[in-house]
Backbone as CSV, one residue per row, in Angstrom:
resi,resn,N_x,N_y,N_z,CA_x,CA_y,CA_z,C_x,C_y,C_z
1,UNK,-46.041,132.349,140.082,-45.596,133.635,140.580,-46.744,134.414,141.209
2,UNK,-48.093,134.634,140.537,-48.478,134.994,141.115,-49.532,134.319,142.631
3,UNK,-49.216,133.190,142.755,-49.427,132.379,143.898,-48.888,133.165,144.817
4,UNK,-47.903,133.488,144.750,-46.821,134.461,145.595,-47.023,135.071,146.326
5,UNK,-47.630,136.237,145.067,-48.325,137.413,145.391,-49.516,137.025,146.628
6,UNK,-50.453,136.152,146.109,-51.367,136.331,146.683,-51.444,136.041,147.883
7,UNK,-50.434,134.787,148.612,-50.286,134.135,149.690,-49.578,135.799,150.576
8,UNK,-48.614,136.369,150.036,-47.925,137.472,150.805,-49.149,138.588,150.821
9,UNK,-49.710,139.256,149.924,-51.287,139.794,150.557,-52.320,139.177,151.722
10,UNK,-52.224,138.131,151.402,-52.739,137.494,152.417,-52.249,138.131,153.739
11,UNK,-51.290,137.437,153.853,-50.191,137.663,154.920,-50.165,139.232,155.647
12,UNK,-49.976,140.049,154.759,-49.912,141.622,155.159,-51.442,141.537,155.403
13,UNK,-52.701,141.368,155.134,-54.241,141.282,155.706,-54.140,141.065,156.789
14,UNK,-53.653,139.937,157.281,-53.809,139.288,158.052,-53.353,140.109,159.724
15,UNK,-51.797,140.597,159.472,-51.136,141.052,160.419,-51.820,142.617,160.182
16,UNK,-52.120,143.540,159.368,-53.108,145.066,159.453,-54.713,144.493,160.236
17,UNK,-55.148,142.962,160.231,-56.036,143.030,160.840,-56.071,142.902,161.880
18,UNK,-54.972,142.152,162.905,-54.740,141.930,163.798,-54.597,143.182,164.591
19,UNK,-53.463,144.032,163.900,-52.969,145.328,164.214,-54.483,146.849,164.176
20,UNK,-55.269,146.536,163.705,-56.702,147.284,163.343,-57.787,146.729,164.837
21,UNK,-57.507,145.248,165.246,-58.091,144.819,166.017,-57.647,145.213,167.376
22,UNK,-55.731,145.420,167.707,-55.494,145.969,168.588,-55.755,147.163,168.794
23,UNK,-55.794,148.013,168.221,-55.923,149.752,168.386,-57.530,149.967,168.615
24,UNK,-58.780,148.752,168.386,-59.989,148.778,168.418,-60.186,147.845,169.872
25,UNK,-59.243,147.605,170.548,-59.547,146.736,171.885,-60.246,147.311,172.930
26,UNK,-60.722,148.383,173.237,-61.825,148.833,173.724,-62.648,149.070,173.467
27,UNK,-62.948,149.338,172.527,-64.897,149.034,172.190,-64.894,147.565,172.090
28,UNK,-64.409,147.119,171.788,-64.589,145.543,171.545,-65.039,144.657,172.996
29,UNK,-64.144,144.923,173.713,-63.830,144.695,175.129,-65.436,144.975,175.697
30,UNK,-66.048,146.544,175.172,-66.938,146.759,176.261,-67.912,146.620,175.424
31,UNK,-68.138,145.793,173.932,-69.542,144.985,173.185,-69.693,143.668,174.084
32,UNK,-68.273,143.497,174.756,-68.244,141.710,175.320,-69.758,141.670,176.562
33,UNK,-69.494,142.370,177.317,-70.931,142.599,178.112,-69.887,141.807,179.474
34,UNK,-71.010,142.445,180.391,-70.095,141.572,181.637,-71.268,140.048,182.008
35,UNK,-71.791,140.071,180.867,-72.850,138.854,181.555,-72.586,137.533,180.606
36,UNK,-71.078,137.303,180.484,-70.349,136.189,179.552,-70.224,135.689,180.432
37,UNK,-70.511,133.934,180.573,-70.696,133.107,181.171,-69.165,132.949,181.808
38,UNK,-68.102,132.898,180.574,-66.491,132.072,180.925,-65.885,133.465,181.567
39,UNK,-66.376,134.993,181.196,-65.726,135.892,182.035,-66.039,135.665,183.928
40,UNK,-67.466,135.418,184.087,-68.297,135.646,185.165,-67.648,134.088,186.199
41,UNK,-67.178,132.975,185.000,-66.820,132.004,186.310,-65.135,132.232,185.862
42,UNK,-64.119,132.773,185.067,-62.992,132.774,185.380,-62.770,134.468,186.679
43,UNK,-63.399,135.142,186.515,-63.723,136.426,187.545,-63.784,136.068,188.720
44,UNK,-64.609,134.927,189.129,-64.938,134.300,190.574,-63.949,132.964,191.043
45,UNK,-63.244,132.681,189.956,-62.421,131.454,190.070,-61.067,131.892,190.707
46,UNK,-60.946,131.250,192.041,-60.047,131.988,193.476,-58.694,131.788,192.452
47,UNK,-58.314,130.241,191.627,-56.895,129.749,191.049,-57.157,131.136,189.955
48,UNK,-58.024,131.617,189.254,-57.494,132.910,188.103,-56.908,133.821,188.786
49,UNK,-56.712,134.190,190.015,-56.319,134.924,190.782,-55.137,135.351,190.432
50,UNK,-54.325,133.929,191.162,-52.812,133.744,190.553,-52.539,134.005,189.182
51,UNK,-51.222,134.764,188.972,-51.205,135.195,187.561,-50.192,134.098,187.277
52,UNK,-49.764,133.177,187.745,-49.381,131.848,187.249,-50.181,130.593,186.392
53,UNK,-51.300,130.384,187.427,-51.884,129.694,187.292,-53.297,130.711,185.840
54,UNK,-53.256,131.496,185.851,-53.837,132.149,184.735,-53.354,132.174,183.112
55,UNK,-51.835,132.296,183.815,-50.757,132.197,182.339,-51.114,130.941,182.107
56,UNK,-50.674,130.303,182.889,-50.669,128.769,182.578,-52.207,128.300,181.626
57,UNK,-53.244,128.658,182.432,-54.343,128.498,181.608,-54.315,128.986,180.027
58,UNK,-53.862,130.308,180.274,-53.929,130.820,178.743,-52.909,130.189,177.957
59,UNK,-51.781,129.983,178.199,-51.013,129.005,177.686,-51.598,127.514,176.948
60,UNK,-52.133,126.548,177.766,-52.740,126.049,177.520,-54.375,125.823,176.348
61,UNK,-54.836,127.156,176.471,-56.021,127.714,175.236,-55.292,127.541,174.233
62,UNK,-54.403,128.579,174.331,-53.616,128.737,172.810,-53.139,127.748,172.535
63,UNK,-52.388,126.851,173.325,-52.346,125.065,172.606,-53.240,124.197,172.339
64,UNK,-53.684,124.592,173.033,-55.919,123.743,172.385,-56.042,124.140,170.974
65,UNK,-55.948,126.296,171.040,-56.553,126.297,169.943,-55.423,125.674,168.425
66,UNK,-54.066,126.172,168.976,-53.107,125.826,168.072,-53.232,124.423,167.131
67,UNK,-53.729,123.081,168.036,-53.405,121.915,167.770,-54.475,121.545,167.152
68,UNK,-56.103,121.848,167.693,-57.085,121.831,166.901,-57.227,122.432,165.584
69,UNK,-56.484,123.416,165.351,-56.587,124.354,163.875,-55.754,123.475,162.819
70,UNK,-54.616,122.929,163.425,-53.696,122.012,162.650,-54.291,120.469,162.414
71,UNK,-55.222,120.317,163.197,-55.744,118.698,163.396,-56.788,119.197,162.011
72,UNK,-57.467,120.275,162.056,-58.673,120.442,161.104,-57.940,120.738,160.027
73,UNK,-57.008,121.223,159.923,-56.221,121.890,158.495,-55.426,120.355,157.898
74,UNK,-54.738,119.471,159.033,-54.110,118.695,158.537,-55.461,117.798,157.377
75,UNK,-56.649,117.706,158.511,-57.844,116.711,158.009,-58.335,117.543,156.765
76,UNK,-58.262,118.562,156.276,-59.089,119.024,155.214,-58.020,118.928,153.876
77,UNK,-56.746,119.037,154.334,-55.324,118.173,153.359,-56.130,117.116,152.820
78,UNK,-56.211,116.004,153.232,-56.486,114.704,153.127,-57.657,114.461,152.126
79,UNK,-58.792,116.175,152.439,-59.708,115.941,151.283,-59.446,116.942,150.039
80,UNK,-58.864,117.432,149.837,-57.981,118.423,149.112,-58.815,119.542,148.877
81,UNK,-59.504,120.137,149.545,-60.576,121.114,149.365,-59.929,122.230,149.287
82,UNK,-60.582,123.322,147.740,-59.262,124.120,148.058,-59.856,125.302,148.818
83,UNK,-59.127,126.303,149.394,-59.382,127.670,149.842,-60.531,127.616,151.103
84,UNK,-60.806,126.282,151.591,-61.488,126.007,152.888,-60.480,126.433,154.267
85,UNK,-59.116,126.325,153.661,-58.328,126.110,155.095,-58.052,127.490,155.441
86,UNK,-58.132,128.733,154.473,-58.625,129.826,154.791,-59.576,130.454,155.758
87,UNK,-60.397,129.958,155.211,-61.467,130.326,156.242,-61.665,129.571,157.974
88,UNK,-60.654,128.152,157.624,-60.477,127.508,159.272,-59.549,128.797,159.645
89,UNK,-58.445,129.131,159.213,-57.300,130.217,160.011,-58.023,131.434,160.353
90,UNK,-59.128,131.877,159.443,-59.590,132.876,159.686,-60.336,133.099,161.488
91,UNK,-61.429,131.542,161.219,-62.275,131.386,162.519,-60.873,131.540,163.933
92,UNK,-60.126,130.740,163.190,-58.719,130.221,164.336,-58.389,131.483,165.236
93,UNK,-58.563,132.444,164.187,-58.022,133.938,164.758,-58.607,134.611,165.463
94,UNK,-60.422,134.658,164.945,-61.013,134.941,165.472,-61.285,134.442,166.674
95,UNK,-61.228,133.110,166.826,-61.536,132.631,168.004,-60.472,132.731,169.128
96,UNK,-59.394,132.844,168.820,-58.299,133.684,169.790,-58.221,134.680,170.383
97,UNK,-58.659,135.591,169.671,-58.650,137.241,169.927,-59.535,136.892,170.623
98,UNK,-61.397,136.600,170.504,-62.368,136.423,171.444,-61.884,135.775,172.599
99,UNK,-60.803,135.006,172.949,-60.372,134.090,174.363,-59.690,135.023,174.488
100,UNK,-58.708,135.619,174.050,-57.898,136.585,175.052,-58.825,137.807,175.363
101,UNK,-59.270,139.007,174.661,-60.575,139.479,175.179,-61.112,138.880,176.234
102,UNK,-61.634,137.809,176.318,-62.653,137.326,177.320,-61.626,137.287,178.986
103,UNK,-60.349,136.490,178.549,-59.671,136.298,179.811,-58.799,137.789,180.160
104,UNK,-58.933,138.521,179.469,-58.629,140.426,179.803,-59.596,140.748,180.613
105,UNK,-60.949,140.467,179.972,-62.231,141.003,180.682,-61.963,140.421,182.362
106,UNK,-61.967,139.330,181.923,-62.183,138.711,183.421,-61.032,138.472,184.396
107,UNK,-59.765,138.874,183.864,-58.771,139.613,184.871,-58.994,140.388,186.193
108,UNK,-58.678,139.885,187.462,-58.729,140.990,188.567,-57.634,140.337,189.528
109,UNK,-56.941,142.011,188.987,-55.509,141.819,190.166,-54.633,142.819,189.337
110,UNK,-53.596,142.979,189.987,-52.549,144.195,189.492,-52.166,144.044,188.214
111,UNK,-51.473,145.254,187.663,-50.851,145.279,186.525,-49.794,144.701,186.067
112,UNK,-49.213,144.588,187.030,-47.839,143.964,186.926,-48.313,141.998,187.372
113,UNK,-49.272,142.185,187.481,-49.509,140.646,187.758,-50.165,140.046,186.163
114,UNK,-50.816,141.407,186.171,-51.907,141.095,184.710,-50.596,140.858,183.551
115,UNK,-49.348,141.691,183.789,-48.422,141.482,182.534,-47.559,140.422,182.193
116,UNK,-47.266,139.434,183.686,-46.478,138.019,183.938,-47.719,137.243,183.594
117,UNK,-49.261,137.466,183.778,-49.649,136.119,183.189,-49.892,136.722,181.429
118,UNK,-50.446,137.568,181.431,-49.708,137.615,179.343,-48.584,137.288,179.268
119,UNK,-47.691,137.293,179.715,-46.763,136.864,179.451,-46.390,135.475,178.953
120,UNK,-46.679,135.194,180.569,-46.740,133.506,180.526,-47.874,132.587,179.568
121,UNK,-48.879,133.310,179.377,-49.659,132.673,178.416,-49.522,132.745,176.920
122,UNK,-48.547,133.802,176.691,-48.474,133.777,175.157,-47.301,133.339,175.046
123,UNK,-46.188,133.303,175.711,-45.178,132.269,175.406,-45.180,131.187,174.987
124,UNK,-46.614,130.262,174.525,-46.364,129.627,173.484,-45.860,130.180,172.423
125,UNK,-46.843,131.134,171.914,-46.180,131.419,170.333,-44.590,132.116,170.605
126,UNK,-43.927,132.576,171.633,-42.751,132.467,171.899,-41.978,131.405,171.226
127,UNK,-41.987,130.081,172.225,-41.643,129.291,172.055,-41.658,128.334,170.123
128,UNK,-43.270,128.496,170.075,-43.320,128.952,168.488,-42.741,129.240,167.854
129,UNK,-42.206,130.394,167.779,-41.371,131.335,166.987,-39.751,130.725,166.894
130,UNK,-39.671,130.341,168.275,-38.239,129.867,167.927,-38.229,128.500,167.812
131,UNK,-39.081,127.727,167.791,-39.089,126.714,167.102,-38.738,127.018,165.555
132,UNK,-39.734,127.703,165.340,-39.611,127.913,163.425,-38.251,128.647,162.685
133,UNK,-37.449,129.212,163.495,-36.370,129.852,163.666,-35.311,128.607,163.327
134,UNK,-35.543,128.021,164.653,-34.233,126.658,164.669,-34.608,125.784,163.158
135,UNK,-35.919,125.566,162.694,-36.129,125.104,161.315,-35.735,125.658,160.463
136,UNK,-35.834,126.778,160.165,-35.426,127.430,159.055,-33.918,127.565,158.715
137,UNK,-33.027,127.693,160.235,-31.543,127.573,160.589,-31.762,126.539,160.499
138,UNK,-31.989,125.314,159.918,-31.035,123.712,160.042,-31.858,123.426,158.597
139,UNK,-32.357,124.177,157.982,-33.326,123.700,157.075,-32.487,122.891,156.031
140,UNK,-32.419,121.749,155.592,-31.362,121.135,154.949,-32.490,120.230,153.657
141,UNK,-31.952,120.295,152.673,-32.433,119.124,151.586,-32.740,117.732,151.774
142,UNK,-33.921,117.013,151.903,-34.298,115.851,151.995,-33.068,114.560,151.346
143,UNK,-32.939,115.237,149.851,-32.543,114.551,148.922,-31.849,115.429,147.780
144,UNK,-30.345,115.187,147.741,-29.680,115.672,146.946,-30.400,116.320,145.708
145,UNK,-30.385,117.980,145.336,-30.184,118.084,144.174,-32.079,119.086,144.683
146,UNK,-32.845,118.604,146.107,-33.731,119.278,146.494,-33.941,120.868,146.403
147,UNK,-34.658,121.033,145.825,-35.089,122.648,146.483,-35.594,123.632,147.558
148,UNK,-35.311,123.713,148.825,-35.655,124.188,149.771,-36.555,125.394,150.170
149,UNK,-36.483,126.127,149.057,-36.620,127.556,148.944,-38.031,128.091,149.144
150,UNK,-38.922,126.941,148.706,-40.457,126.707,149.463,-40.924,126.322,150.752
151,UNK,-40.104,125.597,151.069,-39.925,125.449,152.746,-39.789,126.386,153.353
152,UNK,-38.562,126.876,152.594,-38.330,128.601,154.045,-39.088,129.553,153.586
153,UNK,-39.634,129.849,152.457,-40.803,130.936,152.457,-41.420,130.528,153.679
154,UNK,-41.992,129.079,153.544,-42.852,128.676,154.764,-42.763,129.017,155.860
155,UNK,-41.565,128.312,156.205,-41.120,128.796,157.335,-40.949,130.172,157.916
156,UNK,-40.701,130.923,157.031,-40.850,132.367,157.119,-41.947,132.953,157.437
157,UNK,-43.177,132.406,156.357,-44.466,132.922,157.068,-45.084,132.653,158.333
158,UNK,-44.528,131.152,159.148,-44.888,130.920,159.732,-43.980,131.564,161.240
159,UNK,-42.898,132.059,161.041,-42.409,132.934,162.060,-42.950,134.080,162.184
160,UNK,-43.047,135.024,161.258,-44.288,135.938,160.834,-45.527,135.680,161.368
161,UNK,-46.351,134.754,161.486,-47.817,134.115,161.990,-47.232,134.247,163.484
162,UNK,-46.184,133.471,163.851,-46.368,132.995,165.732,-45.679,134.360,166.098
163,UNK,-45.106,135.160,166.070,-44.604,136.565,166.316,-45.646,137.438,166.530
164,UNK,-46.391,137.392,165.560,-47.599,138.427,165.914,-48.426,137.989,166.568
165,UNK,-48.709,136.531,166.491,-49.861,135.973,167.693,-49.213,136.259,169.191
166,UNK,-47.842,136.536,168.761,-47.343,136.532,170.108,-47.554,137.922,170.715
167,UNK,-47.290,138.536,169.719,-47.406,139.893,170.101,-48.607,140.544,170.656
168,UNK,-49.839,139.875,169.748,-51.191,140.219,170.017,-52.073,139.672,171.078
169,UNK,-51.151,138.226,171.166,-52.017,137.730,172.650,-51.444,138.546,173.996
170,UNK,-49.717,139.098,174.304,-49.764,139.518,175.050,-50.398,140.683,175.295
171,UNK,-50.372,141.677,174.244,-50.940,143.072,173.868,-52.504,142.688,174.938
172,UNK,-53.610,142.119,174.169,-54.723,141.863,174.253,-54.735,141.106,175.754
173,UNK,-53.719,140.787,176.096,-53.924,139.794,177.739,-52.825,140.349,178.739
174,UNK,-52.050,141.481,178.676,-51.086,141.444,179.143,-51.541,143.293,179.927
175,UNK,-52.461,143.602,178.628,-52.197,145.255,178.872,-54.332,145.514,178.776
176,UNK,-54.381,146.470,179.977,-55.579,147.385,179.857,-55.205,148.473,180.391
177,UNK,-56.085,149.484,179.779,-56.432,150.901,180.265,-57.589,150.827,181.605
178,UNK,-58.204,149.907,181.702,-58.995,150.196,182.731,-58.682,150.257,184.201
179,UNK,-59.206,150.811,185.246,-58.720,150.769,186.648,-58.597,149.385,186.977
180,UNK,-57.311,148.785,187.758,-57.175,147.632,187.854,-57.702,147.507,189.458
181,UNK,-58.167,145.828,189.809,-58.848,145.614,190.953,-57.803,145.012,191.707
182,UNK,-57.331,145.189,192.709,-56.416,144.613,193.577,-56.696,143.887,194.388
């Protein structure tokens, strides 16, 4: 029981930090410096232009980072280490927020262009989300007489997890206050 507890604290940390990190996206933004190597060549890169081909990129990060976090989490299963895979989700996050930051920074073009490629780039965890949705709706017993009820917590948290990544990558890639460059 109290496993419970602690996994759902977790959980509420997790999304107040995210939510603490959005409302702090400008100072953050302007510690980044404009002399970041991946801002300075996605800035000059004619294809970042397009807010297609930008989504698409960011799309793509977030499936890099998605699949790598699961490749390291699946591999640290295998050695049963406990409370390590914590600290991989933690970096995971961090290292997200720093890529969307970075590809905000190095955004130039309209607002309404800047909001179709957040868009388009966080629609993974879109897509995410309703993946974990259609699981949880078909979630059925392996084997007569099974208990499910740990699964869909799961599943639950994990709609919870891709919702807010969703939310926060577009937030963080979709939206600035600064004068936009046309």
């Amino acid at each position: 029981m109290l496993g419970g507890y602690i996994v759902t604290f977790i959980l509420l940390i997790g999304v107040l930090g995210v939510l603490v990190v959005m409302l702090l996206k400008r100072p953050i933004l302007g510690r980044l410096g404009g002399d970041n190597n991946l801002v300075d060549y996605l800035g000059k890169a004619k294809w970042f232009h397009n807010y297609w081909l930008a989504g698409i990129f960011l799309f793509i990060m977030n499936t890099a980072l998605f699949l790598i976090t699961g490749f390291i989490l699946y591999l640290l299963t295998l050695f049963l280490i406990p409370f390590v895979h914590l600290f991989v989700m933690l970096l995971a996050v961090i290292g997200s927020i720093l890529i969307w930051l970075l590809i905000n920074k190095a955004w130039r073009g309209t607002r309404s262009n800047r909001l179709k490629m957040g868009l388009i780039g966080s629609s993974f965890y879109f897509f995410l989300t309703i993946i974990f949705i259609y699981k949880l709706v078909t979630l059925k017993p392996a084997y007569p007489g099974e208990d499910t009820f740990m699964a869909a917590i799961g599943l639950i948290f994990a709609i919870v997890v891709a919702a807010v990544a969703f939310t926060a990558c577009f937030a963080f890639t979709g939206f600035s206050k600064k004068e936009e460059n046309m």
